[in-house]
C-alpha positions as a Python dict, from the first residue, in 0.01 Angstrom:
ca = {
    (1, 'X'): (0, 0, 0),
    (2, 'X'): (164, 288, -143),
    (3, 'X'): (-59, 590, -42),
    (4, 'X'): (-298, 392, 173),
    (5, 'X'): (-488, 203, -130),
    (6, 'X'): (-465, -155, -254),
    (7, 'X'): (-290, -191, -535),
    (8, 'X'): (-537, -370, -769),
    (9, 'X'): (-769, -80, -672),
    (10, 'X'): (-528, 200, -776),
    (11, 'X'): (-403, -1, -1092),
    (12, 'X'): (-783, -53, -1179),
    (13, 'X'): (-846, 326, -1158),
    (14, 'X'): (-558, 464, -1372),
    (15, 'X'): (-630, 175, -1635),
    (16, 'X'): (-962, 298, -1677),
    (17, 'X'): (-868, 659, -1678),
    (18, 'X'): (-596, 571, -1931),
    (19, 'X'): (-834, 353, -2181),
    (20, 'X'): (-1126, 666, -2174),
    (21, 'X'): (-851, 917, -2262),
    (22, 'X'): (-737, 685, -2538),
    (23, 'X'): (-1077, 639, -2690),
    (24, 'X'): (-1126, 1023, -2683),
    (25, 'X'): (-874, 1105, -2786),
    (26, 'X'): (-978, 823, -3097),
    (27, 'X'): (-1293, 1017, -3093),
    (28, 'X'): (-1146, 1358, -3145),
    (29, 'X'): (-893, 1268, -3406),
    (30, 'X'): (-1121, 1045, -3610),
    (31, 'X'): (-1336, 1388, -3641),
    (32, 'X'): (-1685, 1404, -3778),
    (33, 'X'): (-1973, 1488, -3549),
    (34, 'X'): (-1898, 1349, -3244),
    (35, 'X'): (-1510, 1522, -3255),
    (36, 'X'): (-1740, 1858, -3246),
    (37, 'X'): (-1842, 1813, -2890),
    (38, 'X'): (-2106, 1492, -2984),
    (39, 'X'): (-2261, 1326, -2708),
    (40, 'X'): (-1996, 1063, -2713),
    (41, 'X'): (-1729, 1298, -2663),
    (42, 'X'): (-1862, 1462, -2359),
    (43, 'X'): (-1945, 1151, -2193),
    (44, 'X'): (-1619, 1050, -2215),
    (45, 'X'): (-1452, 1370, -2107),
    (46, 'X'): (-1702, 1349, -1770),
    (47, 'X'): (-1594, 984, -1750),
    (48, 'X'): (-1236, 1089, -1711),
    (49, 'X'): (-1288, 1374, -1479),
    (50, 'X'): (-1528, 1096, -1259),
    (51, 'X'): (-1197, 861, -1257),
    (52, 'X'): (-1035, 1182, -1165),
    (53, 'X'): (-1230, 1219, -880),
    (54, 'X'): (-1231, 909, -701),
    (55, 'X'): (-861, 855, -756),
    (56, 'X'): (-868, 1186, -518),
    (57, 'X'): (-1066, 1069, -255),
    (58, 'X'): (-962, 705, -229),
    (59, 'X'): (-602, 813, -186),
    (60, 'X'): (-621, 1023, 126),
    (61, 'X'): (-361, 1292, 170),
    (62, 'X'): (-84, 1214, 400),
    (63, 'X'): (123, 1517, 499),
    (64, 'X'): (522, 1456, 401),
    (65, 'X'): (732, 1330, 699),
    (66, 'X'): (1076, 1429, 569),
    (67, 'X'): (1248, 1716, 704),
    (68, 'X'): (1387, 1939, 471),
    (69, 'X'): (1802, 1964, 460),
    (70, 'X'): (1770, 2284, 339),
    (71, 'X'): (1694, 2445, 663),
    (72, 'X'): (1977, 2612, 785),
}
C-alpha cells in the first residue's frame, strides 16, 4: 500500500482513466460529429474527470514526513 490504497484498486483506476482518454482522444482525431463536442465525446470527457475524482478521494492525503536539509 503505497498511499494507503490496494494496489489492484489504484491499478484498476488509472487503467480505466488511461483507456477513456485513449478512446477520446480516438474520438477527437477520427473527427466528424462526435469530434465537435457529440454526445460521445462529452461523456467520455465526464468519465475521465469521474476517474479523476475518485482517484482523489480514495487516496487520502498524508502530509510529508521528511524534514527538509535545506533548513539552515
Amino acid at each position: 500500500m503505497m498511499v494507503g490504497v490496494r494496489p489492484v484498486t489504484l491499478a484498476t483506476l488509472v487503467w480505466v482513466y488511461v483507456a477513456i482518454r485513449l478512446i477520446h482522444v480516438a474520438v477527437y482525431l477520427r473527427g466528424g460529429n462526435a469530434a465537435k463536442g457529440g454526445s460521445v465525446r462529452t461523456i467520455l470527457y465526464v468519465s475521465g474527470a469521474l476517474v479523476t475524482v475518485i482517484l482523489i478521494v480514495v487516496t487520502p492525503w498524508q502530509p510529508s514526513t521528511r524534514v527538509s536539509t535545506l533548513a539552515a
